[in-house]
Structures are given as C-alpha cells and as structure tokens.
C-alpha positions as CSV (number, residue, x, y, z in Angstrom):
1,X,52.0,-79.6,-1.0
2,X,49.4,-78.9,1.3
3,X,50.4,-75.4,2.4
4,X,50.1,-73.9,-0.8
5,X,46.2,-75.0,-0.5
6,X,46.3,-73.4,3.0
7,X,44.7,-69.7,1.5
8,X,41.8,-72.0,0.9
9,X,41.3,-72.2,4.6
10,X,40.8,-69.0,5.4
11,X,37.2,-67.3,6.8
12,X,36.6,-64.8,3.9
13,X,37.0,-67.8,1.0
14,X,35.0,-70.0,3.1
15,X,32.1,-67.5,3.9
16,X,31.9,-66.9,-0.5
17,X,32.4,-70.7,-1.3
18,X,29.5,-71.4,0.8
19,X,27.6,-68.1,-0.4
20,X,28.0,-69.1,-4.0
21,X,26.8,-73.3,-3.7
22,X,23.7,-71.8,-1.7
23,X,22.7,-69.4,-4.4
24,X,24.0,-71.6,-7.5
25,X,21.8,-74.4,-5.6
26,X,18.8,-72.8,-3.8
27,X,18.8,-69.0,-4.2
28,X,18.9,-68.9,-7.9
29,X,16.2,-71.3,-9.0
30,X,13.6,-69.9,-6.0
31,X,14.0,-66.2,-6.4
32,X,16.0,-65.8,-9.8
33,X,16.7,-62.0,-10.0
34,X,19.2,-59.7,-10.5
35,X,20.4,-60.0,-6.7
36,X,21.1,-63.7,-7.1
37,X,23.1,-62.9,-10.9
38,X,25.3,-60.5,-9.1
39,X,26.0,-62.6,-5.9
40,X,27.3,-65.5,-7.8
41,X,29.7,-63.0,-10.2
42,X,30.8,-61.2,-7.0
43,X,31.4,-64.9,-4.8
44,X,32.7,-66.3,-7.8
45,X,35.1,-63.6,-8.8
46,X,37.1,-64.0,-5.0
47,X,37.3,-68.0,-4.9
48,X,38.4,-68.6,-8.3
49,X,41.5,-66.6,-9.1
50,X,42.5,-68.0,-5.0
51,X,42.0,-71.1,-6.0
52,X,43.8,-70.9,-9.2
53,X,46.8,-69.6,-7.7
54,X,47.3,-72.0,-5.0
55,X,47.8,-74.4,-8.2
56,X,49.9,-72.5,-10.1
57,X,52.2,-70.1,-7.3
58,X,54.4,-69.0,-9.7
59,X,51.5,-67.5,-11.8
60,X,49.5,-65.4,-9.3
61,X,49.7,-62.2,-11.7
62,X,48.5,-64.4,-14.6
63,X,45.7,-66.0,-13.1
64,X,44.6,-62.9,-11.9
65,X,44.7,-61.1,-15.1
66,X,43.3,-64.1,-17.1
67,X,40.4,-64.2,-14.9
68,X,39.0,-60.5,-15.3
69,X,39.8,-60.9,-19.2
70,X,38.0,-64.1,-19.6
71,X,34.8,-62.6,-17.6
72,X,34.9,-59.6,-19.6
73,X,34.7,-62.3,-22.4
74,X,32.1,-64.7,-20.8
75,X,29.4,-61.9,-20.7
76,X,30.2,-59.9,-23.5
77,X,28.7,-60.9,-27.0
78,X,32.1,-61.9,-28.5
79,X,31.5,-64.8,-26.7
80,X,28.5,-66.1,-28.8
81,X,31.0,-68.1,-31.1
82,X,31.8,-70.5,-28.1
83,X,28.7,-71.3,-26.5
84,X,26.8,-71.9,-29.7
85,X,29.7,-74.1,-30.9
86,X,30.3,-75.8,-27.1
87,X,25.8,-76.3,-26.9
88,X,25.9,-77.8,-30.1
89,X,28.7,-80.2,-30.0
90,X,28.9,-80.9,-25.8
91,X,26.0,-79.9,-23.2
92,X,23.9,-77.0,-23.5
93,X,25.3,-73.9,-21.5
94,X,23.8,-70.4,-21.2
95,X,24.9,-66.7,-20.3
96,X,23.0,-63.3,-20.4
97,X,24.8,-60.4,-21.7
98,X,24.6,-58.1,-19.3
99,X,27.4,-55.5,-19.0
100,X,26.5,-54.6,-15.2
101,X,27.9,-57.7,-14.1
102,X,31.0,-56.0,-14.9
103,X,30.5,-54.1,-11.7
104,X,31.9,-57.1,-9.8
105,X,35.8,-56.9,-11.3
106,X,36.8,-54.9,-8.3
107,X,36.2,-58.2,-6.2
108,X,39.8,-59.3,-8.0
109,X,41.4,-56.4,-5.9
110,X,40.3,-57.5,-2.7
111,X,41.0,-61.3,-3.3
112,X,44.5,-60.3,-4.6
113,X,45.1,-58.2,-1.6
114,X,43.7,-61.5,0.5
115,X,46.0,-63.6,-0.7
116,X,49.1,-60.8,-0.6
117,X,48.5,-60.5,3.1
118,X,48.1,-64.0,4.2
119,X,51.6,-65.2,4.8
120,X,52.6,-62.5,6.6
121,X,49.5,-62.8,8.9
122,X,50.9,-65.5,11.4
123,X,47.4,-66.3,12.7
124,X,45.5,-66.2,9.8
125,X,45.0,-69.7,9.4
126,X,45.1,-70.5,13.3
127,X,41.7,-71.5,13.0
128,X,41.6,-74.3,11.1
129,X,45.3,-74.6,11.4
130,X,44.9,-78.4,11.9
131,X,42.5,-79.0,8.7
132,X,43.2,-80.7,5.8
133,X,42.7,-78.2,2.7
134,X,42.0,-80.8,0.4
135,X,38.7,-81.7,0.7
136,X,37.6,-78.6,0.1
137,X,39.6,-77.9,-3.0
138,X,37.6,-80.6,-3.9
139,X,34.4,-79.0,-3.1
140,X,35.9,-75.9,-4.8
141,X,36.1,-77.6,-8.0
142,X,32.8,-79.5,-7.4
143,X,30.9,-75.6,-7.2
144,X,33.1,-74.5,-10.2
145,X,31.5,-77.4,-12.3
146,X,27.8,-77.0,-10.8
147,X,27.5,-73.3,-12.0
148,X,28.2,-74.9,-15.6
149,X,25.8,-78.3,-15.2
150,X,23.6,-79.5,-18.1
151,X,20.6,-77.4,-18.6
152,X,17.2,-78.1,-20.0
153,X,14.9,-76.5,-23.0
154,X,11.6,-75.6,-22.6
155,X,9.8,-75.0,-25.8
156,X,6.3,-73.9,-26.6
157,X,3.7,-75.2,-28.5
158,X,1.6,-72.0,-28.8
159,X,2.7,-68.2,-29.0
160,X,4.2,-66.9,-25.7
161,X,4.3,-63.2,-25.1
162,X,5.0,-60.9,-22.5
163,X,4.9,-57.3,-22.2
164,X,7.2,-54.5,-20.9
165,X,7.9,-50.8,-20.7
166,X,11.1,-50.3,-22.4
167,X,12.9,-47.3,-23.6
168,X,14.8,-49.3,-26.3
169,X,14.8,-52.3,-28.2
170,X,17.1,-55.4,-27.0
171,X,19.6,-56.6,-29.2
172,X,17.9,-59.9,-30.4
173,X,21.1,-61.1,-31.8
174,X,22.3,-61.7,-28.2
175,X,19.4,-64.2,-27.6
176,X,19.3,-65.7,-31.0
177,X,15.9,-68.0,-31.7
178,X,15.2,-68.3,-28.0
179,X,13.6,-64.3,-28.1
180,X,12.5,-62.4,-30.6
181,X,11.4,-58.2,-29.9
182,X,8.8,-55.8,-31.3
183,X,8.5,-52.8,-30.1
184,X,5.1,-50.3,-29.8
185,X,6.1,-46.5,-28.7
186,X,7.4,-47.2,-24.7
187,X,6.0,-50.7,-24.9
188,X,8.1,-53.6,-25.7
189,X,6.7,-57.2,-26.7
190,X,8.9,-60.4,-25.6
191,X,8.4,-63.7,-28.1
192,X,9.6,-66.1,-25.9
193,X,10.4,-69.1,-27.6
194,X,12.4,-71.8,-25.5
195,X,13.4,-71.5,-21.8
196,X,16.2,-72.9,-20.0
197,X,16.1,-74.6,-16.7
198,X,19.0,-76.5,-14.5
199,X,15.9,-78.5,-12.9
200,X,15.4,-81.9,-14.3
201,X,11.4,-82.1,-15.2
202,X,9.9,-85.6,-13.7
203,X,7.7,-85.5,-16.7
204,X,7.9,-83.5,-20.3
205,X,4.2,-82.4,-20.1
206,X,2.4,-79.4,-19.8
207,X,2.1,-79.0,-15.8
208,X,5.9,-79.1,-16.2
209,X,5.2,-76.5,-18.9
210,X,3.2,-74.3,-16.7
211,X,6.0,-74.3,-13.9
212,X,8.4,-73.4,-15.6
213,X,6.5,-69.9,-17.0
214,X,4.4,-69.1,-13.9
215,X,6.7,-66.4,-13.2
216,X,7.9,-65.8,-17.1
217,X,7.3,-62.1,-16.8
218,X,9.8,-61.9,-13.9
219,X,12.7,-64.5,-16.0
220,X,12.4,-62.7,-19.1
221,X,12.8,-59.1,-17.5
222,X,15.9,-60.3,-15.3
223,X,17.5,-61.3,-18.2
224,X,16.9,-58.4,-20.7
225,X,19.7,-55.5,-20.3
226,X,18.8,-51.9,-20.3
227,X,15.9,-50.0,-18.7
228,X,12.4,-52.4,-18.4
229,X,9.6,-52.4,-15.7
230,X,6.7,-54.4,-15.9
231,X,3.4,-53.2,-16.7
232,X,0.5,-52.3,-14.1
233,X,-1.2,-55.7,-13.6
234,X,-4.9,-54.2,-14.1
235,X,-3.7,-52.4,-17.7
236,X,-5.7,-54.0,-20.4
237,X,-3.4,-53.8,-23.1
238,X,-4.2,-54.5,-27.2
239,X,-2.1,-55.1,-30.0
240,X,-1.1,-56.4,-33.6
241,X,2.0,-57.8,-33.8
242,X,3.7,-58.8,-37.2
243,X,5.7,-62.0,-36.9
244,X,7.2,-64.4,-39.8
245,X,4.6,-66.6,-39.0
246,X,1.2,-64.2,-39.9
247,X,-0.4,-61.2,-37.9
248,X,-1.0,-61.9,-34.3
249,X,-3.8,-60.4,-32.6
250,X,-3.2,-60.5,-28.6
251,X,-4.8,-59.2,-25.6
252,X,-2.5,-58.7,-22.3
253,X,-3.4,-58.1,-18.6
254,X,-0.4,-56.4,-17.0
255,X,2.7,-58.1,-18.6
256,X,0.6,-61.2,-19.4
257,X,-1.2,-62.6,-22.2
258,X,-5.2,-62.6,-21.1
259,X,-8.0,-63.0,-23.3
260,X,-8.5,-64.0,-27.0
261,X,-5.9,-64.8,-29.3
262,X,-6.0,-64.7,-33.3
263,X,-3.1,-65.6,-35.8
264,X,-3.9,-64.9,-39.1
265,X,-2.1,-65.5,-42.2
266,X,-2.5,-64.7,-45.8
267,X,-6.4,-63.2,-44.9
268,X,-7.0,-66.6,-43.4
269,X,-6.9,-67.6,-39.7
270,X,-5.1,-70.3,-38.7
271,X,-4.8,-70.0,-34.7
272,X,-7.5,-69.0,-32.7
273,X,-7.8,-69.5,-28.8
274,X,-7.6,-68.2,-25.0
275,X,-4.9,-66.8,-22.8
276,X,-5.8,-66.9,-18.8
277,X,-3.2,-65.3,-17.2
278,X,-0.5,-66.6,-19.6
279,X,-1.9,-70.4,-19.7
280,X,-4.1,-71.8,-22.5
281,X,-7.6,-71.6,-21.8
282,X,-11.0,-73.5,-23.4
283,X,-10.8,-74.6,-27.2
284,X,-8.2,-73.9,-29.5
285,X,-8.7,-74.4,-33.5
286,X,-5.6,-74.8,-35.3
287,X,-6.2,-74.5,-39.3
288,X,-4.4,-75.6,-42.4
289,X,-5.7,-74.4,-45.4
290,X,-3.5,-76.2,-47.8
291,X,-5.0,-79.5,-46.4
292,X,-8.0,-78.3,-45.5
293,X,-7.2,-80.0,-41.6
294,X,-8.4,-78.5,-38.3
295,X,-7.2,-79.4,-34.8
296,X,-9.3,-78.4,-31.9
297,X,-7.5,-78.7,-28.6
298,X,-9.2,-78.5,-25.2
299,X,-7.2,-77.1,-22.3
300,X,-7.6,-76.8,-18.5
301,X,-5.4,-74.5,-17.1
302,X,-2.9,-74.8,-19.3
303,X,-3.1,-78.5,-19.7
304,X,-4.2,-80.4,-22.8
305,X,-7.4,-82.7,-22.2
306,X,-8.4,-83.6,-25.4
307,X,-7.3,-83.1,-29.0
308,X,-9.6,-83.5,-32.2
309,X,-9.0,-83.9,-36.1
310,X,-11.1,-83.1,-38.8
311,X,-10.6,-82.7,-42.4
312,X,-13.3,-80.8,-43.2
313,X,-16.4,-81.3,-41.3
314,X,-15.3,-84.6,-40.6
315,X,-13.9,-86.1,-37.6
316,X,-10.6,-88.2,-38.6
317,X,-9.6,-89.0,-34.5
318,X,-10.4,-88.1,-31.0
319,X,-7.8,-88.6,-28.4
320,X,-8.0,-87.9,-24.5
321,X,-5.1,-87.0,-22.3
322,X,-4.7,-87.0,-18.8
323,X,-3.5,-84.0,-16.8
324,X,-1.0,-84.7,-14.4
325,X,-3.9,-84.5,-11.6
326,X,-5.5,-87.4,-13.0
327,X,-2.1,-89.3,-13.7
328,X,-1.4,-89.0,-10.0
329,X,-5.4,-89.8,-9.4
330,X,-5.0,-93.4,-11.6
331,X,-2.1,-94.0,-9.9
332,X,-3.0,-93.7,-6.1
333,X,-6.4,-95.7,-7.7
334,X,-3.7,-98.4,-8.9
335,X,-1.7,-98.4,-5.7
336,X,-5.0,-98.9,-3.6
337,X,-5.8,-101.6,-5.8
338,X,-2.5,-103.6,-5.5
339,X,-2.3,-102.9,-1.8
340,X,-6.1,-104.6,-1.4
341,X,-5.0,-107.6,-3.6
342,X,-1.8,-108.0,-1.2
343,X,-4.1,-107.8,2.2
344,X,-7.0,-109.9,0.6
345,X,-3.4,-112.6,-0.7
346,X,-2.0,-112.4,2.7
347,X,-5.4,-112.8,4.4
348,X,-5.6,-116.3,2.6
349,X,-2.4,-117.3,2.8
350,X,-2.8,-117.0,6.8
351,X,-6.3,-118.2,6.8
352,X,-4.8,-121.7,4.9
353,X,-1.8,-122.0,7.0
354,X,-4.0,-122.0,10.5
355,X,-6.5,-124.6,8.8
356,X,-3.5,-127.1,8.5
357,X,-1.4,-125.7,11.2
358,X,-2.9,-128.6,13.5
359,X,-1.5,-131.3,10.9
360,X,1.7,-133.2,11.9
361,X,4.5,-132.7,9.0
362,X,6.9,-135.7,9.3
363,X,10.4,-134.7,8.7
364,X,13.2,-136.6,8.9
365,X,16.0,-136.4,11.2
366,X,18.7,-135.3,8.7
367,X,16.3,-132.3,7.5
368,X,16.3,-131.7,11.2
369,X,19.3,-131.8,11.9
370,X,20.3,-129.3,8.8
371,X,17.4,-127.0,9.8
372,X,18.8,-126.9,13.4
373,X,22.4,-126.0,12.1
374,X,20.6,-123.2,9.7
C-alpha cells in the first residue's frame, strides 16, 4: 500500500508542496500579486494530479485529464453557477477569472512525465527510501484543503473608489455585487464594494477596515484581467460618476480617492465628506430628505470618533466611540489598575501574616500527622 504513495517522496513534489503551503500561507496574504496567483496554479498543477494518481493507479490518464479540464473550469466564468451556489449554501470561496493562469497547463506534462519515469529510475527514491509516505499525503491533503479555507467579507460603509488606466471595460458580470465599472476615455473607475480576506479580523471595526484597503489599489488591479496600470500618484484627477445610488462627485490623488466628496441625488445632497489618501477624513453629513434626518460622523484616519443625529436642527443623540488606539489605551489603563490592586492585596496579606506569624497555632497530633503524610 505504501509504495504506491512512494512518487510522493520524490525531490521535485516535495520542493512544490512546500512552495505552494509557503505562498498559500505567507507569500500570498504579504505581497498578493500576480507572481504569487501564478506560483500557486503552477505548484498546484504538479502535486495534485501525483497525488491523485498514487490513489487511483489504474486511472493515471483520467486524473490527468480531469485535472486540466476542471482548471480550465475553475477559472473560466462557466464556473460562476457553483461558487455562488457552494458560498451561499456552505463557506464562502472565491476565484478570479483570469485566462493567463491558463499558462500553467503545461506543468501537467512535466508531472506526467515525473511520474512515467520514476519506476524505472532505481534511485529515485534512494533518498528517503526509508520514509514513511504517509504523513505527508496527509499534509498533501491538509495544503489541498488550506487553498480553499473559509474567507471573510469586508464591506464598506462609504463609497470606495479606485482609479486605473484601462484600455477596456472589465466584464462586471465576473465579479457580480462585489465591483462595479465606469469608464472615462483611458480611465477606468473601480466601485469596490466588499473585499475578501482568508485572515480572521481580531475585531470587526474600522482599523480592521483600514488594513484591509491600505493597499486596495494594488488588490483590485491584481485581480482585474486585461491591460491596467495605475495612475501617477501626483495626478490630481476629477470626476462625475453616475451610480444607481445619485451622482458622485470625487476627487483622486494617483489611484486613490483624496479630497472632497459629494453624492447627490434627485438635486439634493445626501453624502458629503473627505477622502485622505483613501480613508475618511473630518466630518461627514449624511442626509435624508424623506425624514428630514442628518448624521454627522467624525473620523480620524479612517476611524469613527463620534456620530450625531439630528432631525432638523435638533440634536436627537450623541454617541462617542473609541478607536482601536484608545481601546488598547483603556485596556493597558485597566491592566495597570488590576495589577496595583493585586500588589497593594498581596502587600497586606504578607504584612498580616508577619504580625501573627510570632503566634503559636495549636494543632493537634492527628492534623499533624495527616499534614506530615501530605
């Protein structure tokens, strides 16, 4: 049984199994670019149809075949159908259609002509002829399942745009609700929507907000198909653009938004704020005219501070928030505090215990005895 686990063994399957846990793990989530996409299709591509057929060694042809078609499938639209239906009924999973991943088929070539060629090489496994190929079958699995762990959604409160040259418009059927695309001569406008992210946030707020799009420009780019480049970062950039929500009125710096914002709808406005390099900036008035409500939020850096009601002129509620600077600031205050009340608690316990340490306890000799034996 083992031996037909034995290809999994061998120097070229190791070197990509550990090549495609470091990127999945490490690589993709720090640099997240088209070099990190391609590594995993190429790494991914070799180990997978191996491992396959060591389980099914009858089957080799199959497996092989199956896999190219079924990657052809994963990142071609047609596949749409399944991972709406397998996000809305399981886990959420992701994909980006990009048809130059397709580049990486000819990996199938070299891991059939791998596996062809191994039993006739009498030293090919004389390295690690003594290992057990089991446990890392196991860890083969264990990667196949990471690449498809549970991801999280990123939503935003207020409009995110980003800006790119583009010589044609992105399919936005491809991306469904998460993007939506305008497009002004060679310029081309990104509504990003929601965001995905494998990394767990520590707490749904807006400092986890503002990680996740400090480098939006650079996701959203790697992830459109076609020709894109960014634009200069000094290029002061102006425009109208007509969503189903009311005309927005944005300013960019480079690829991202910078200066005053204005949504208007029906000849009223009903947003109005500041970008700073992408983040919310100062006071922004949200209106409702059927209600004849107005919020006015206060953000630092991206982070709310304070939020404020009115209906009319009148102030209905007032409510503070902390950023995650001053939640970590209240709790090293609250940690301080507890750790002075558990010196100052010891320090009496210690100063009682020396003012009646002189005074003779009488015990008697079966407690003795049972303490002794303790």
């Amino acid at each position: 049984m083992a031996n037909r686990f034995k290809p999994l063994l061998s120097i070229p399957f190791i070197i990509c199994l550990t090549v495609l846990m470091v990127n999945d793990f490490y690589l993709k989530e720090t640099y997240h670019n088209t070099f990190t996409g391609k590594l995993s299709d190429i790494c991914g591509l070799f180990i997978f149809p191996i491992f396959w057929s060591a389980v099914f060694t009858r089957h080799r042809l199959v497996v092989f075949l199956l896999t190219g078609l079924l990657f052809i499938y994963w990142k071609s639209e047609y596949s749409s159908g399944f991972i709406h239906f397998f996000s809305t009924y399981f886990f959420t999973i992701q994909r980006v259609v990009d048809y130059t991943d397709l580049i990486a088929l000819p990996v199938l070539l070299l891991a059939w002509l791998r596996i062809s060629d191994a039993p006739k090489k009498v030293d090919a496994y004389s390295v690690f002829k003594n290992v057990s190929p089991y446990p890392l079958a196991a860890l083969t699995i264990f990667a196949f399942c990471a690449t498809s762990r549970p991801t999280y959604i990123q939503k935003f409160d207020q409009p995110e745009y980003v800006l790119f040259k583009a010589t044609a418009l992105p399919d936005s059927g491809v991306f469904g609700e998460d993007f939506g695309f305008y497009k002004f001569d060679s310029l081309v406008v990104v509504q990003v929507n929601s965001l995905y992210s494998h990394n767990r946030p520590a707490t749904d707020d807006d400092y986890n907000k503002n990680m996740v799009i400090r480098d939006l420009e650079l996701q959203v780019i790697d992830m459109l198909p076609g020709t894109k480049s960014l634009v200069h970062h000094n290029q002061q950039t102006r425009l109208t653009i007509n969503t189903p929500q009311g005309n927005d009125h944005v300013q960019f710096k480079g690829s991202r938004l910078h200066g005053r914002f204005l949504r208007e709808a029906n000849g009223k406005t009903i947003i109005e704020g500041t970008y700073k390099s992408g983040l919310e900036d100062s006071i922004w008035t949200f209106t409702s005219p059927e209600n004849k409500t107005v919020t006015k939020i206060t953000f630092i850096n991206g982070e709310r501070t304070l939020v404020r009601k009115f209906h009319g002129k009148t102030l209905t509620s007032s409510n503070s928030i902390n950023t995650r600077a001053d939640v970590k600031r209240n709790k090293i205050i609250q940690i301080a505090i507890l750790a002075l009340l558990m010196i100052v608690t010891i320090s009496q316990i210690v100063k009682s215990y020396r003012k009646k340490s002189n005074d003779c306890i009488e015990v008697s000799s079966s407690w003795k005895w049972l303490a002794s034996f303790l």
